[in-house]
SEDOKE-912319 format. One record per residue: residue number from 1; x, y, z of N, C-alpha, C in turn. Coordinates in steps of 0.2 Angstrom, whole numbers, plus 2048, in hexadecimal, padded with zeros to 3 digits. Example, Ala and Ser with C-alpha at 12.3 -4.5 7.8 and 13.67 -1.06 7.14 Angstrom:
<sites>
SITE    nr   nxx   nyy   nzz   caxx   cayy   cazz   cxx   cyy   czz
SITE     1   842   7E4   827    83E    7EA    827   842   7F0   827
SITE     2   840   7F5   823    844    7FB    824   840   800   827
</sites>
This chain:
<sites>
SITE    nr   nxx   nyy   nzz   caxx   cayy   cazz   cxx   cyy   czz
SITE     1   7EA   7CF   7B1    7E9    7D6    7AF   7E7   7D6   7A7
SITE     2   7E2   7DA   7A6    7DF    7DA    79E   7E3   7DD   79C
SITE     3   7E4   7DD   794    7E9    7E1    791   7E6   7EA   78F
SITE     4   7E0   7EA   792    7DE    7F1    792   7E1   7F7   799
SITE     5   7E3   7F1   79D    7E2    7F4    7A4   7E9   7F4   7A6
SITE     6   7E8   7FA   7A7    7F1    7FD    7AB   7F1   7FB   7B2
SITE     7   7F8   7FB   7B2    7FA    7F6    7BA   7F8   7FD   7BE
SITE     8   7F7   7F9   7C5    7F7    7FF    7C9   7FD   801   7CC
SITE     9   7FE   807   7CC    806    80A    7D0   807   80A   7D8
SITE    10   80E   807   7D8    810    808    7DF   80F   80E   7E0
SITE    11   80D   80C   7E9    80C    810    7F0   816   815   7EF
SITE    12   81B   813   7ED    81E    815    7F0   821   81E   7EF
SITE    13   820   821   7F4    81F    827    7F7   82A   828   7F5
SITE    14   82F   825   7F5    834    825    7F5   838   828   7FC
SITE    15   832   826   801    835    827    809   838   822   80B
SITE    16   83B   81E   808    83C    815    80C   83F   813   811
SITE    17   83E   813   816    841    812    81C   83C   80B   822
SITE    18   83F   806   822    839    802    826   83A   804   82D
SITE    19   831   7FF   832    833    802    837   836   7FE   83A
SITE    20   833   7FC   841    835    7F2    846   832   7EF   843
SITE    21   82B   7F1   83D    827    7EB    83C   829   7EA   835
SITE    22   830   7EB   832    82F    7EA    82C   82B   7EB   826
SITE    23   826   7F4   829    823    7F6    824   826   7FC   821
SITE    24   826   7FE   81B    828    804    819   825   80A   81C
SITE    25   829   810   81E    824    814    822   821   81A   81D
SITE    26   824   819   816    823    81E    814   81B   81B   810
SITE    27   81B   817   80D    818    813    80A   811   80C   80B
SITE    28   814   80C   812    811    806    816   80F   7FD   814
SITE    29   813   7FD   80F    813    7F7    80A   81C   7F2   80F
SITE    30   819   7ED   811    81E    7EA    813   824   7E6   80E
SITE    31   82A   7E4   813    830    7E3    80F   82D   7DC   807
SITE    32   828   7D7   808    827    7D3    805   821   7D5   800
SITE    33   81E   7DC   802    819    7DE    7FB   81D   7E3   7F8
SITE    34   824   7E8   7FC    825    7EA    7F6   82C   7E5   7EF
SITE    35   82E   7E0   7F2    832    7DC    7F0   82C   7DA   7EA
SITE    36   827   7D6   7EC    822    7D4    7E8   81F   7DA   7E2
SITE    37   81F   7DD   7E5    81B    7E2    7E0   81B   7E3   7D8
SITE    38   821   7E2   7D4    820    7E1    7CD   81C   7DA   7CB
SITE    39   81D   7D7   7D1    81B    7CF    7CC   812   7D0   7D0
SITE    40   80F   7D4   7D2    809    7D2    7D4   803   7D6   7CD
SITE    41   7FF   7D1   7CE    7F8    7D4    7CA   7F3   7DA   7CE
SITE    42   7F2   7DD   7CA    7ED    7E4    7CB   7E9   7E1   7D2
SITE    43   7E7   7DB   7D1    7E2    7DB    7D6   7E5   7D8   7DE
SITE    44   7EC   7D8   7DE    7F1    7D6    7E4   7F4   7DC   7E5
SITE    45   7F6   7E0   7E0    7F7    7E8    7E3   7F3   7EA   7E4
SITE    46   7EC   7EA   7E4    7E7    7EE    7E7   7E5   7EC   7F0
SITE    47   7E5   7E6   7EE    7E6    7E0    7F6   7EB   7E6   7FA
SITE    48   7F0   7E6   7F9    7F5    7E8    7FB   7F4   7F1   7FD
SITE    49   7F3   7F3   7FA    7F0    7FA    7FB   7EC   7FC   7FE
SITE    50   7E7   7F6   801    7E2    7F8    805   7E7   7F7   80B
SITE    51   7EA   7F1   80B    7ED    7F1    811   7F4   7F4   814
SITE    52   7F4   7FB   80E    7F8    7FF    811   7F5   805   813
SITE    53   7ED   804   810    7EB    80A    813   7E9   809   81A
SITE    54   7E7   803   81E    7E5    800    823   7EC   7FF   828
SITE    55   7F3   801   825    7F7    802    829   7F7   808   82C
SITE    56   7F8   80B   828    7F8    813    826   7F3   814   82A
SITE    57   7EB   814   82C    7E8    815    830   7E9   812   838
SITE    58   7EB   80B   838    7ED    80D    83E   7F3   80E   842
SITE    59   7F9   812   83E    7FD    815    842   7FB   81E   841
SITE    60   7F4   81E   840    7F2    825    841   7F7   82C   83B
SITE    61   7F9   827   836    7F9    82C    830   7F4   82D   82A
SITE    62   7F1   82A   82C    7E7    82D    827   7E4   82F   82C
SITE    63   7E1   835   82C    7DA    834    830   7D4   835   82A
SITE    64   7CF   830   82E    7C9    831    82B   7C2   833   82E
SITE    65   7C0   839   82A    7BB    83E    82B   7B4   838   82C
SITE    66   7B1   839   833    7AA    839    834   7A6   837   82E
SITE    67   7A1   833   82D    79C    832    827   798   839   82B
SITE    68   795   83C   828    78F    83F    826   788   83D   828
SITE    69   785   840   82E    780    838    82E   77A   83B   82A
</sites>
């Protein structure tokens, strides 16, 4: 991380509750990213982000709008 560049902020929504799979339900960040979490670089929390928005979609808490054709 540059010294210009602010870290990115946890996902944590302060619902914490995991589910059977050991992911957060409030936040969708599992038990080992959010233990990780201070020690990771901007560019692992972003990793990480995606792959809680790609949680998050598929237990059907995002939906996403049609493109426009």
């Amino acid at each position: 991380m540059s010294a210009s560049e602010r870290p990115v902020p946890s996902p944590c929504v302060s619902i914490c509750a995991l589910d059977d799979d050991d992911i957060c339900t409030g936040c969708q960040r599992s038990v080992a990213e959010i233990t990780r979490w201070s020690r990771m670089d901007n560019e692992e929390r972003r990793s990480v982000l995606a792959l809680c928005h790609e949680r998050a979609k598929a237990r059907g808490l995002v939906w996403m709008l049609p493109a426009k054709p």
